[in-house]
N, C-alpha and C positions, 0 to 999 in steps of 0.2 A: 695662887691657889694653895691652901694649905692642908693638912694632915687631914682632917676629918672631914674633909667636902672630894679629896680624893678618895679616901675608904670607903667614902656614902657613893663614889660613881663607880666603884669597883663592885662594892657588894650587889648593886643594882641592876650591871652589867653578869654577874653572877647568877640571878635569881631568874633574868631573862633567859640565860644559857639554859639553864635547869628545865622552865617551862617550854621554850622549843624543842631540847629533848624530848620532853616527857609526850609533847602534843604527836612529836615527828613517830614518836613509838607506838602508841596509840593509835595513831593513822596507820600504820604497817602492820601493825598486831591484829588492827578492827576489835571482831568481835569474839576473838579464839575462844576457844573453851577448854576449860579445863581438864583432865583426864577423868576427873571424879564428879563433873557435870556432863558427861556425854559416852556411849558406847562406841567401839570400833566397827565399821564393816570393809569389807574388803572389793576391789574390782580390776579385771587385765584384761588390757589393750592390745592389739600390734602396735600403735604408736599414742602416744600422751600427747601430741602436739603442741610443746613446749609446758604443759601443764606442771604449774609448781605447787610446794606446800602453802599455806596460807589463800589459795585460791576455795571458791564457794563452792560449797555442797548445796543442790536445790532439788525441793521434788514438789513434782509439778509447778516449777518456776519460783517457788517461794524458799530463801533459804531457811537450810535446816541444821549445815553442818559445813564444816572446810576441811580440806584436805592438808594432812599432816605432814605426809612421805610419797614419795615416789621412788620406784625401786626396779628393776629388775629379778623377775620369777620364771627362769628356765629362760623359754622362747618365745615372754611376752613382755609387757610393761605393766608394773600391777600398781593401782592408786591405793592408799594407805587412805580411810577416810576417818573423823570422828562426827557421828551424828547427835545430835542434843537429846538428852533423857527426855521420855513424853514423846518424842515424834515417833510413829510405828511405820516402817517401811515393810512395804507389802513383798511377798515370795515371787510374786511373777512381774516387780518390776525391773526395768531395763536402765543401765546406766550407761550414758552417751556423754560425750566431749563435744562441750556445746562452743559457741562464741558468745558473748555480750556485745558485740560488734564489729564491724571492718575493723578498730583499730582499738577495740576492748580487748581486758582477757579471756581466758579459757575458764570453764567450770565445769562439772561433772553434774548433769543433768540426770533426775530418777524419773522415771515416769510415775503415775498416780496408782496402778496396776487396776486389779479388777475389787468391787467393794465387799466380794467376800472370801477375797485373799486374806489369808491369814500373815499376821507379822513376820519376818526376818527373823532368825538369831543374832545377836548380837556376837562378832566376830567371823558370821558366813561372809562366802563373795558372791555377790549381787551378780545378775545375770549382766552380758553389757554387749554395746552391738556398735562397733566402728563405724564412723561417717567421714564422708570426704571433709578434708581443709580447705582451708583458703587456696593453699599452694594448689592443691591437687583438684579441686575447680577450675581454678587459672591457666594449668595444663592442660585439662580437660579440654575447655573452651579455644586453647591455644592448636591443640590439636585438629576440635571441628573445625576452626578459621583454614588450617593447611588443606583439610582434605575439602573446604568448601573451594578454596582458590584454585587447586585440581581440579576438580569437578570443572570449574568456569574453565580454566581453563584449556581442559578437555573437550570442553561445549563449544568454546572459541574456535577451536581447531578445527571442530566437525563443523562448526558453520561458515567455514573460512572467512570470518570476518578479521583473521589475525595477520590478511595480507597472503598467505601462503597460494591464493588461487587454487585449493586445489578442495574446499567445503561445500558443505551442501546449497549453503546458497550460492555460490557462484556457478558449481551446476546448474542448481533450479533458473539462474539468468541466462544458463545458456539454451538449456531447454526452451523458455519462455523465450527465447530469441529465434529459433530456429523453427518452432511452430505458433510464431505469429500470425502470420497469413490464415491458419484452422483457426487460433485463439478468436482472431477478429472475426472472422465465417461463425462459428460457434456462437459467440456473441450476438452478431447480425440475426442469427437464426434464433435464439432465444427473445430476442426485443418483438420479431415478428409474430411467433406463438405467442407471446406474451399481449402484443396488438389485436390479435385476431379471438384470443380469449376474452380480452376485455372488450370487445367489439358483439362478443356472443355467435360469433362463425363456428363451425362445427359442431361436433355433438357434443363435446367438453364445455364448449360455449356457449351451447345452448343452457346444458344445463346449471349452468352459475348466471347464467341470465335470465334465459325463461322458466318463468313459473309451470306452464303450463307443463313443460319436457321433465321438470323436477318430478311434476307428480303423476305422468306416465310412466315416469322411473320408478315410484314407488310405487305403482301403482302392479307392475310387473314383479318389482320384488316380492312383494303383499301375494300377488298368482303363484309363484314361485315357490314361497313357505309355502301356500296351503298344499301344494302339487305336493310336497315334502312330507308334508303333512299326511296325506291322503296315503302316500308309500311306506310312510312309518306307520297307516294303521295297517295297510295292507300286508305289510311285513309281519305285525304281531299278528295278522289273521291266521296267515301263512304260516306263521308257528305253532300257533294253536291248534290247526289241523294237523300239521306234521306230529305235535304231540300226541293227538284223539288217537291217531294212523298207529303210532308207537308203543298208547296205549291200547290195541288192538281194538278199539271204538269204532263205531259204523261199520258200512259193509265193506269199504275199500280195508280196514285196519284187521275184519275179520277174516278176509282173505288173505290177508296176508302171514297175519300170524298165526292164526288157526289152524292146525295142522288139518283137523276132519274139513274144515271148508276147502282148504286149496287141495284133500286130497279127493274129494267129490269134486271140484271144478277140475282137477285132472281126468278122473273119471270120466265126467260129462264131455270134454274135449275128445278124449281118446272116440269115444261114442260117437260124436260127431262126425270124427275124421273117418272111422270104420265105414257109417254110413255114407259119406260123399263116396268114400273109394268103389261102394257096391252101386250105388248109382251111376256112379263113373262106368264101372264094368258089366252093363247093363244087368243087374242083377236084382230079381223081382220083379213086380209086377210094374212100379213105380219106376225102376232102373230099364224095363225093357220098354217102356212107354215115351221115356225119356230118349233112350238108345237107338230103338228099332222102329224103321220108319214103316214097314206094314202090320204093324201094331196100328201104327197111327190112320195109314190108307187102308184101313177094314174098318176102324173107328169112323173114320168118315164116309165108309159107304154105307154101315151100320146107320148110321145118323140120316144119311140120308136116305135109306127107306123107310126108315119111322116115320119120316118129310111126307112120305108116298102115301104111305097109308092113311097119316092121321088124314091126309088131302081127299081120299077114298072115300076113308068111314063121312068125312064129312058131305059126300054124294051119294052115299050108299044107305039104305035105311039099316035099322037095326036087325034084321033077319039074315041079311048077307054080311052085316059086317063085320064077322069072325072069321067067312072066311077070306073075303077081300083082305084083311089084314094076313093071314096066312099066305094066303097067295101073294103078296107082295112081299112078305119074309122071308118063304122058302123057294 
């Protein structure tokens, strides 16, 4: 091989050097942007989960910008971002630390905000709102499997199905063991009502069998409402008069409320009562008639000689019979 066919595989071997740099850098660099094609804005975390520079800036999924720096600010983690001139990032969007997948990277996700949020300044920090990692899913999840296997095996316990003898179900067997004999009774006894129902015996049986008991039944219920019926008008009547009564209406409501009627029905009773008492204590003409009994035996000899006489005048002509009537008076 001589001088110029090795120059020509050196220089060759050179040029390829050059272009897999240049491709390998390119691929690393992507699509950066320059400081003088894009503004800064700013955003902190409690944690960047691994999140580096050169990773994507997206909003609403579409990138917009990548991330320069990451840094420490105080007592948090703050992402350092450059967003492309021309894109306006709205004031009330949210920037999150997303995944591109199980085993993609991280990017810093903006949301779209509201469409009459007004732009960003260019060098404010964008609102932002931490989300669980991978890791901390994974612990999560790691977590509820421990306290689900507790739980079971809490549950195992109480049902002693874990050998222990001493769970609910082995109770429960010993129960069902011990009142076998009622269990079987019970049973026997349920198969028989159950026979005697489908058979249409008794009253139950009848009526899931016969039609005719079904519509006695309702037919009783039907008497029943209307009986209900008739009590609820009776009841509104019943009020309604209590209310006439209250509103001092009719004569029962006049005496009651009326001062001058119930104070003339006092009157009038008093009245009453004065007179029985004078009757009582034979007083009067009316009271001594009632009272005294030769009031009453002059009354009846009185009576009867009016008997005598009228008997007289009717034998006697008209010339004596003034004084046959006297004479039989005096």
């Amino acid at each position: 091989m001589n001088n110029a066919q090795m120059s020509a595989r050196v220089g060759l071997f050179f040029l390829m050097g050059v272009a897999l740099i240049w491709i390998t850098h390119e691929s690393l660099s992507g699509n950066r942007l320059d400081s003088e094609e894009a503004y800064e804005l700013r955003a902190r975390f409690a944690t960047i989960k691994e999140l580096k520079p050169g990773d994507d800036v997206r909003l609403a999924g579409v990138p917009v910008g990548q991330v320069t720096a990451t840094q420490l600010s105080g007592r948090h983690a703050e992402v350092v971002m450059q967003i492309a001139n021309g894109v306006e990032v709205p004031m009330d969007s949210v920037a999150t630390i997303a995944m591109s997948g199980l085993l993609g990277s991280n990017y810093v996700s903006l949301t779209i905000g509201a469409p009459d949020s007004p732009a960003i300044e260019p060098g404010s920090t964008v609102r932002s709102q931490d989300t669980p990692d991978l890791n901390t899913v994974v612990s999560q999840v790691g977590e509820i499997g421990r306290k689900v296997e507790q739980a079971l095996t809490q549950f195992t316990g109480a049902m002693g199905t874990d050998g222990s003898g001493e769970g609910l179900m082995t109770k429960l067997n010993g129960m069902i063991d011990e009142n076998r004999i009622k269990i079987d009774t019970i049973t026997t006894n349920l198969e028989t009502v159950t026979n005697r129902l489908a058979a249409g015996e008794g009253t139950l049986g009848k009526l899931m069998t016969d039609e005719s008991a079904y519509e006695e039944l309702m037919l009783a219920v039907e008497q029943i409402r209307e009986a209900s019926e008739s009590a609820n008008r009776f009841m509104g009547e019943a009020e309604s008069m209590v209310a006439q009564i209250k509103s001092g209406e009719g004569t029962l409501g006049t005496l009651i409320y009326d001062e001058d009627a119930a104070e003339n029905l006092r009157l009038t009773m008093a009245n009453l009562q004065d007179l029985s008492d004078k009757l009582n204590s034979g007083e009067g003409t009316l009271g001594r008639l009632i009272n005294d009994d030769d009031l009453y035996l002059e009354a009846q000899s009185t009576i009867q000689k009016v008997n005598r006489a009228v008997d007289g005048l009717a034998d006697q002509g008209p010339i004596t019979a003034v004084g046959v009537a006297a004479n039989t008076l005096f």
